[in-house]
C-alpha positions in Angstrom: -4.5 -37.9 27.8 -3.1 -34.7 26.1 -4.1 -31.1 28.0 -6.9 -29.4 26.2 -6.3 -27.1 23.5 -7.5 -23.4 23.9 -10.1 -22.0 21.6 -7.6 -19.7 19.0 -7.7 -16.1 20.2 -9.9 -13.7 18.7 -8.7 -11.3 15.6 -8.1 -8.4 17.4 -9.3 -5.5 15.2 -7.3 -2.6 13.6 -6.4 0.1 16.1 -8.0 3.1 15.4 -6.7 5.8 12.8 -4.9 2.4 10.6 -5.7 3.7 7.9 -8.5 5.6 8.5 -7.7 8.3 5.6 -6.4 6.3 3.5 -9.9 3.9 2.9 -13.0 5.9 1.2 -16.3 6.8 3.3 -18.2 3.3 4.3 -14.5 1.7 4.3 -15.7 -0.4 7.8 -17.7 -2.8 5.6 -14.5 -3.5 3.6 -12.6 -7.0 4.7 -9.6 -6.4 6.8 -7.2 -7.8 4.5 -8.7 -5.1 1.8 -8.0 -2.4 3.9 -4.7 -3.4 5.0 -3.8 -4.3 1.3 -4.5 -0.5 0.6 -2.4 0.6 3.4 0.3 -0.8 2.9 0.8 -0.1 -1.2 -0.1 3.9 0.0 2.7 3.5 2.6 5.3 2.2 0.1 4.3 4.5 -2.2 5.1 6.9 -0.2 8.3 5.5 0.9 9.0 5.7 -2.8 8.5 9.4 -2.9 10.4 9.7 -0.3 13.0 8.1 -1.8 12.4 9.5 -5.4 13.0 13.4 -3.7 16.8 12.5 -2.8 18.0 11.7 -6.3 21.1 13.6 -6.8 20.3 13.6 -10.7 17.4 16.0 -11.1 15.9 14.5 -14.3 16.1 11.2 -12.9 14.3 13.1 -9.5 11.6 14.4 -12.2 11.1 11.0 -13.9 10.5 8.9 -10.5 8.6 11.8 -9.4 5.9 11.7 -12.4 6.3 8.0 -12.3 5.3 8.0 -8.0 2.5 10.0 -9.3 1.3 7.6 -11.9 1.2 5.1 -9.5 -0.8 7.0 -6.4 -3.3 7.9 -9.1 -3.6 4.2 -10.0 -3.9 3.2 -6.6 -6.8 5.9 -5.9 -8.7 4.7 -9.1 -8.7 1.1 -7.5 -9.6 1.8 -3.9 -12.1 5.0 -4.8 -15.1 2.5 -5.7 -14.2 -0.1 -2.8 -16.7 2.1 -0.5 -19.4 0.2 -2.7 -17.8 -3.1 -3.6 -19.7 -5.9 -4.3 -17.9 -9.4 -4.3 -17.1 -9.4 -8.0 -15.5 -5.7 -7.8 -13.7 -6.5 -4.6 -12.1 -9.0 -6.8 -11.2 -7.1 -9.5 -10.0 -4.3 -6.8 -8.0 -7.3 -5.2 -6.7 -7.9 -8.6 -5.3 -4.1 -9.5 -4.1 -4.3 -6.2 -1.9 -7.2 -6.8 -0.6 -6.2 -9.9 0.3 -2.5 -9.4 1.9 -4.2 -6.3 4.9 -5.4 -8.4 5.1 -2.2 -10.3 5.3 0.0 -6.9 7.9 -2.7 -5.2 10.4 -2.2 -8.3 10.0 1.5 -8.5 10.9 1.7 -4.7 13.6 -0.9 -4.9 15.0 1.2 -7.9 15.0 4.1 -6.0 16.4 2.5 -2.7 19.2 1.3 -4.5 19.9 4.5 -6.7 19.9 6.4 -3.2 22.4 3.9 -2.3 20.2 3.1 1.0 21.2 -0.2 2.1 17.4 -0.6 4.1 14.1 0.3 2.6 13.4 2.7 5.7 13.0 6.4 4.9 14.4 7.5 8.3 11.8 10.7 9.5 
């Protein structure tokens, strides 16, 4: 007879301040993977600012720069109405995310290889 099997463990939930400021007011009703989904395209974002401000070449430096911006101001278009999602705009929010997902991760690969960085960490 094989030994019982324990239940799977519980989710633990996020710790608090993940992402606290980065999800609008009523963002607890959000699903986890929402939230987290937001956090992390901020995060890289950032990352590719980060990046973007140690271009030797300052018009290339302006360029990423505006283009970092273009995409933070897309991100905040698709989380700012998630505090009120229904299911069908927490789809369509799940949808911009995935899509500008591709557009931030070139940008910051661009940028981590024009800084000649051979990780994608921004070292603080």
């Amino acid at each position: 007879m094989p030994p019982p099997v324990a239940p799977p463990a519980a989710i633990a939930p996020d710790p608090p301040g993940n992402g606290d400021a980065t999800v609008p007011a009523g963002g607890d009703t959000l699903p986890r993977v929402i939230r987290r989904l937001v956090l992390e395209e901020r995060e890289l974002v950032e990352r590719a600012n980060a990046l973007a401000l140690e271009l030797p070449d300052p018009r290339g430096r302006e360029r990423a720069i505006r283009e970092v911006a273009v995409l933070r101001e897309e991100l905040d278009a698709i989380a700012a109405p998630l505090a009120h999602a229904n299911g069908d705009a927490l789809d369509a929010a799940v949808s911009g995310l995935l899509r500008i997902d591709t557009r931030i991760a070139l940008l910051h690969e661009a940028l981590r290889t024009a800084t000649e960085r051979s990780s994608a960490l921004v070292l603080e």
